[in-house]
C-alpha positions as CSV (number, residue, x, y, z in Angstrom):
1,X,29.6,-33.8,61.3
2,X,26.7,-33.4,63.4
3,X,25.1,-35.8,65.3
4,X,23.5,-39.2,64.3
5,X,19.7,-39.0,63.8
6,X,16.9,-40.9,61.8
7,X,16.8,-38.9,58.3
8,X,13.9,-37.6,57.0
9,X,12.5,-40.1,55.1
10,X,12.8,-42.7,58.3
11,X,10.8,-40.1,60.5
12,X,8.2,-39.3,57.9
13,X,6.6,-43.1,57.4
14,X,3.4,-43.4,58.4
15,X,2.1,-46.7,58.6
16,X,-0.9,-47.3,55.7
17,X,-4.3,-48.1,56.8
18,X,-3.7,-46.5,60.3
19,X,-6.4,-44.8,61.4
20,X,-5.1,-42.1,63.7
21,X,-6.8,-40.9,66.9
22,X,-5.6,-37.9,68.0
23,X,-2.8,-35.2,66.0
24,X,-1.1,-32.4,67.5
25,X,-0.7,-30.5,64.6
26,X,2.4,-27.5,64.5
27,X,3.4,-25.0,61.8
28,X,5.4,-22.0,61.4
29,X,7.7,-22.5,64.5
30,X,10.6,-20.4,62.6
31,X,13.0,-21.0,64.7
32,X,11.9,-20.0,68.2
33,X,12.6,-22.9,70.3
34,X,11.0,-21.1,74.2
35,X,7.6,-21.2,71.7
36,X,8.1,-25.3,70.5
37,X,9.4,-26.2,74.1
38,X,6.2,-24.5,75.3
39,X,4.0,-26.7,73.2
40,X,5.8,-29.9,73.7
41,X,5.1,-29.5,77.2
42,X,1.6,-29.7,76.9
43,X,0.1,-32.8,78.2
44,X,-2.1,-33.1,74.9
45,X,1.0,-32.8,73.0
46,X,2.7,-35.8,74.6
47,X,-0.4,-37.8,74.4
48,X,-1.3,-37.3,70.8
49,X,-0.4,-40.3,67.9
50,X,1.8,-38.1,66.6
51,X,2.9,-34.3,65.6
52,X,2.5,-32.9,62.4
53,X,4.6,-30.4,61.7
54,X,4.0,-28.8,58.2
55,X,7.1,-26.6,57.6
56,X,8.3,-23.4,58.1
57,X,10.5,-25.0,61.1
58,X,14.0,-23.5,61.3
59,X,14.0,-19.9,59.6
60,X,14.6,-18.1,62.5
61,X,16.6,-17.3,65.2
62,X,17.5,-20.7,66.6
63,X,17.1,-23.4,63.5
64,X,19.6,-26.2,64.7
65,X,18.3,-26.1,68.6
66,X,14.7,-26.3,67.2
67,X,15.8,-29.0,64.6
68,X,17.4,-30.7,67.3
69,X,14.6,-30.9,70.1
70,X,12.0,-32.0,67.3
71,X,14.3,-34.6,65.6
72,X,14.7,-36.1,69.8
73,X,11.3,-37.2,69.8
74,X,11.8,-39.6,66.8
75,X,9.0,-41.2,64.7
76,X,6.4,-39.3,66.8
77,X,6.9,-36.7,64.6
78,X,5.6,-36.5,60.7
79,X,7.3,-33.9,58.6
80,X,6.3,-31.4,56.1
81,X,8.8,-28.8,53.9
82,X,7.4,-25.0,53.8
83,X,9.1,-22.3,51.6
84,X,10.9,-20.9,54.4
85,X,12.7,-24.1,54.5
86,X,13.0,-24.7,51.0
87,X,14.7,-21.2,50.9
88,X,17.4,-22.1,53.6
89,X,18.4,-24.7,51.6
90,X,18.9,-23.3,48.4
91,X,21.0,-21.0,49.9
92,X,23.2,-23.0,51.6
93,X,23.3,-24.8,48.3
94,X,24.5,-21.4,46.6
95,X,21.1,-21.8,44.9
96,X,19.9,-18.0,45.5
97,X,21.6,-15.5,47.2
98,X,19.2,-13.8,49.4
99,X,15.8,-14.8,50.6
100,X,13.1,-12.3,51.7
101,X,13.2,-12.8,55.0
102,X,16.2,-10.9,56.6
103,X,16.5,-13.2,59.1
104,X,16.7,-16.4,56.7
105,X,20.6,-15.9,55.4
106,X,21.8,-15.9,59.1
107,X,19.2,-18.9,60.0
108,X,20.8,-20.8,57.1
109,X,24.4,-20.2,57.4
110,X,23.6,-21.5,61.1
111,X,22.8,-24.8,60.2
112,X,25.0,-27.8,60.1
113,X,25.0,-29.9,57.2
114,X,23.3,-32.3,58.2
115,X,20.1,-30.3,59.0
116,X,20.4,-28.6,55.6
117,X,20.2,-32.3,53.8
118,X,17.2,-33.3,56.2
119,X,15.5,-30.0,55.8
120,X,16.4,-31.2,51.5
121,X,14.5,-34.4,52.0
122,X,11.4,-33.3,53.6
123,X,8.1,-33.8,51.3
124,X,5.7,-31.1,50.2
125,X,2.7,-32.7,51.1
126,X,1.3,-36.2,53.6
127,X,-1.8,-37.4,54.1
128,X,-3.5,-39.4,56.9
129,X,-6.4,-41.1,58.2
130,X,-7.6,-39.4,61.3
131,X,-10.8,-40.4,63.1
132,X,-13.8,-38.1,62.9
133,X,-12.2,-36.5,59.6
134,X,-11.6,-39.4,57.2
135,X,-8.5,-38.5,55.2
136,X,-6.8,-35.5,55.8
137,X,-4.3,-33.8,53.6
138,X,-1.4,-31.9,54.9
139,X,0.8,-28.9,53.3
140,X,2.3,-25.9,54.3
141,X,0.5,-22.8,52.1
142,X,-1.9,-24.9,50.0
143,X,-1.4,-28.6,48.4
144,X,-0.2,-27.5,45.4
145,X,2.8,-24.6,45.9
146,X,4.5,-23.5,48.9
147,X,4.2,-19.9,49.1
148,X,0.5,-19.2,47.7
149,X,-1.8,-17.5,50.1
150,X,-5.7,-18.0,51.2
151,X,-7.0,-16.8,54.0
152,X,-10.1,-17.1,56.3
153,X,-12.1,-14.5,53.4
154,X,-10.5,-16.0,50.5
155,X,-13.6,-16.5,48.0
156,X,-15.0,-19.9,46.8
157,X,-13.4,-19.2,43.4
158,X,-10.1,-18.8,44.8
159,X,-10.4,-22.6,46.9
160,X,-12.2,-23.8,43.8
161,X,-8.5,-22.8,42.3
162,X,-6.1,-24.2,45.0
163,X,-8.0,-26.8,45.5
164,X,-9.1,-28.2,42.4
165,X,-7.3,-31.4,41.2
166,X,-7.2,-33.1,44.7
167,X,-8.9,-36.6,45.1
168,X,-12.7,-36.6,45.7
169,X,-11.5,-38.7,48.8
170,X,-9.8,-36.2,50.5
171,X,-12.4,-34.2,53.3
172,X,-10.1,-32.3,55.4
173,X,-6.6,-30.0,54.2
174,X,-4.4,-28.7,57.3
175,X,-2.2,-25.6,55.7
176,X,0.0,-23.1,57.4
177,X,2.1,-20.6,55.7
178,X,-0.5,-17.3,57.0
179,X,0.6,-17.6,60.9
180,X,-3.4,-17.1,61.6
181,X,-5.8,-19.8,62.6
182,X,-9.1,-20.9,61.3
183,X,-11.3,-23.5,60.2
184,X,-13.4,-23.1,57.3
185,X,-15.2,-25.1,54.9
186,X,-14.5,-24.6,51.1
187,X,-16.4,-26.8,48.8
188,X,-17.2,-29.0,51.0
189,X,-14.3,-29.7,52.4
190,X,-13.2,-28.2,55.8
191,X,-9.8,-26.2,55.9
192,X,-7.9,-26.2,58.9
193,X,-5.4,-23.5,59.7
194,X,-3.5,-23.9,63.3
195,X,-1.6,-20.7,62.9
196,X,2.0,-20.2,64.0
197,X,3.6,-21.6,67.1
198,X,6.5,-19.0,66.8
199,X,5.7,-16.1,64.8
200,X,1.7,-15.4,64.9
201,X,-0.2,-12.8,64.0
202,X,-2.8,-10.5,65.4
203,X,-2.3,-12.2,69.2
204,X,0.2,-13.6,71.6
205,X,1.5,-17.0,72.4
206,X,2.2,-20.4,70.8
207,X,-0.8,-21.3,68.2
208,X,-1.5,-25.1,67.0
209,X,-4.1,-27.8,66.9
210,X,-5.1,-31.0,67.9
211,X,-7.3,-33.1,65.1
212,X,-9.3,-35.9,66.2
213,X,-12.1,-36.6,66.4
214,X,-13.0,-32.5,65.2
215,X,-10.7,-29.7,65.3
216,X,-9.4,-28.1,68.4
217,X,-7.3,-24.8,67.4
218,X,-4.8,-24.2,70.6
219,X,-2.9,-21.4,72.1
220,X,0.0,-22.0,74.4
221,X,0.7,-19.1,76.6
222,X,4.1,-19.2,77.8
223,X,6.7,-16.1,79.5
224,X,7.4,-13.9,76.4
225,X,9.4,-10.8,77.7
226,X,11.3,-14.3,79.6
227,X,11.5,-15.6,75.5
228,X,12.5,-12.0,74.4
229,X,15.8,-11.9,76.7
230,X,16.6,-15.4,76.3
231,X,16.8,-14.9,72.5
232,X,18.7,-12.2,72.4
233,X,21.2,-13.5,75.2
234,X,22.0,-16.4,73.0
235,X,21.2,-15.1,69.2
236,X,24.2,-13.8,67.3
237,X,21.6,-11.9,64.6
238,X,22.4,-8.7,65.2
239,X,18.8,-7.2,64.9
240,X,17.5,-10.2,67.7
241,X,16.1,-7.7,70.3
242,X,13.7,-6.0,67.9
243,X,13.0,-9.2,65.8
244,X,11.9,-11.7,69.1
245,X,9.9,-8.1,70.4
246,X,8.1,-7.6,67.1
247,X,7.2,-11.7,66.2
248,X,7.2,-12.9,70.0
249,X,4.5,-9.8,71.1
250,X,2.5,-10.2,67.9
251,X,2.7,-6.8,67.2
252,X,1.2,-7.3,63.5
253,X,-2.6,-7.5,64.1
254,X,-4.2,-10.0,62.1
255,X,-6.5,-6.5,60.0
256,X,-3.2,-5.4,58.9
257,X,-2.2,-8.2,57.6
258,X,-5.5,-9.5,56.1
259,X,-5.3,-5.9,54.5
260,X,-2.0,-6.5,53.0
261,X,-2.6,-9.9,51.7
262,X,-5.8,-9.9,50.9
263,X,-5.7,-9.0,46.8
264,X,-2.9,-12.3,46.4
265,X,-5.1,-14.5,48.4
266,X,-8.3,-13.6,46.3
267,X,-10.0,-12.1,49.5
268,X,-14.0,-11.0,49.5
């Protein structure tokens, strides 16, 4: 039995009507807690309303010390689900019995139980007033699936697609999942990527944003060949050293992996 914490449903109310000032807004941490403690160290950070933090949290090398240190700073933090998480889950519930990610089988057998029903409850989708951007709709990939892709060159038909079907209200969507920021508009509404605090592509160091009154996309520097020792000192996956050197150094350059994705995520 792990520790007594709030569950995921009493961390993720926001209170209706509340016009928020200022978000710190975190995705893709997978696991990498050197990256997330970087982060919540920035004086932003602690100031903000609150942290967003839309999914792809624990598939990585250190889920329960990442779930931990998040869960510590209590309502301050709004949660989102992404497909790495959903696919922890559903293999600790015997659900699948692999997941794509070669580092996502030892990431799930490593967390307790407890993190596996929290990670369970989280939703798929929030939204939120923020000032300067009226309501603001978060997700991890885009507001209707987990796992689809769009990217910076998607085309208008593509956002017409991923978008369509949300209300006329909603002027601002926040989405992860591609571990590259950008802001865009699409349709008239702007699309706000913060990229990936833990795993980013195409440069170095801890990406997020802050929202409110615009958008401010981040980076955090922080010690990474420090980050690349201290993983593999206290990570039992056996391929740590070449995992925290590839995803730590962002040694996938954002063209490679516009090129690779580029025909799923209806690129021009």
């Amino acid at each position: 039995m792990g520790p007594c914490r709030p569950t995921a449903l009493e961390l993720n109310t926001a209170e209706p009507g509340v016009e928020h000032t200022r978000l710190a807004v975190l995705s893709d941490i997978h696991g990498v807690l050197p990256a997330l403690e970087a982060v919540l160290a920035e004086p932003e950070v602690a100031a903000a309303d609150r942290i967003v933090v839309t999914g792809d949290i624990a598939a990585g090398p250190q889920p329960v010390e990442v779930l931990d240190l998040l869960r510590e700073q209590g309502d301050r933090v709004l949660w989102l689900a992404g497909n790495a998480d959903r696919e922890l889950v559903e293999y600790r519930r015997g659900q699948r019995t692999d997941i794509p990610d070669p580092i996502g089988p030892f990431a799930a057998r490593a967390l307790r139980d407890d993190q596996v029903g929290f990670l369970e409850a989280l939703p798929k989708t929030l939204t939120l007033r923020v000032r300067g951007l009226g309501t603001v709709l978060f997700c991890h990939a885009t507001p209707r699936d987990d796992e689809e892709l769009v990217l910076v060159d998607s085309r208008p038909a593509r956002w017409s697609e991923v978008l369509g079907g949300l209300a006329s209200g909603i002027g601002t969507v926040v989405c992860g999942h591609t571990h590259m920021p950008y802001v865009r508009l699409a349709h008239g509404r702007l699309v706000v990527n913060p990229g990936s605090v833990g795993m980013p592509y195409g440069r170095p160091g801890a990406h997020w944003c802050l929202l409110g009154p615009g958008t401010d996309l981040r980076v955090t520097p922080y010690d990474i060949p420090a980050a690349v020792a201290r993983l593999t000192a206290a990570c039992a996956y056996p391929d740590i050293a070449a995992w925290a050197d590839y995803h730590l150094h962002a040694r996938a350059t954002d063209t490679e992996v516009l090129a690779a994705w580029g025909p799923k995520a209806g690129s021009s």
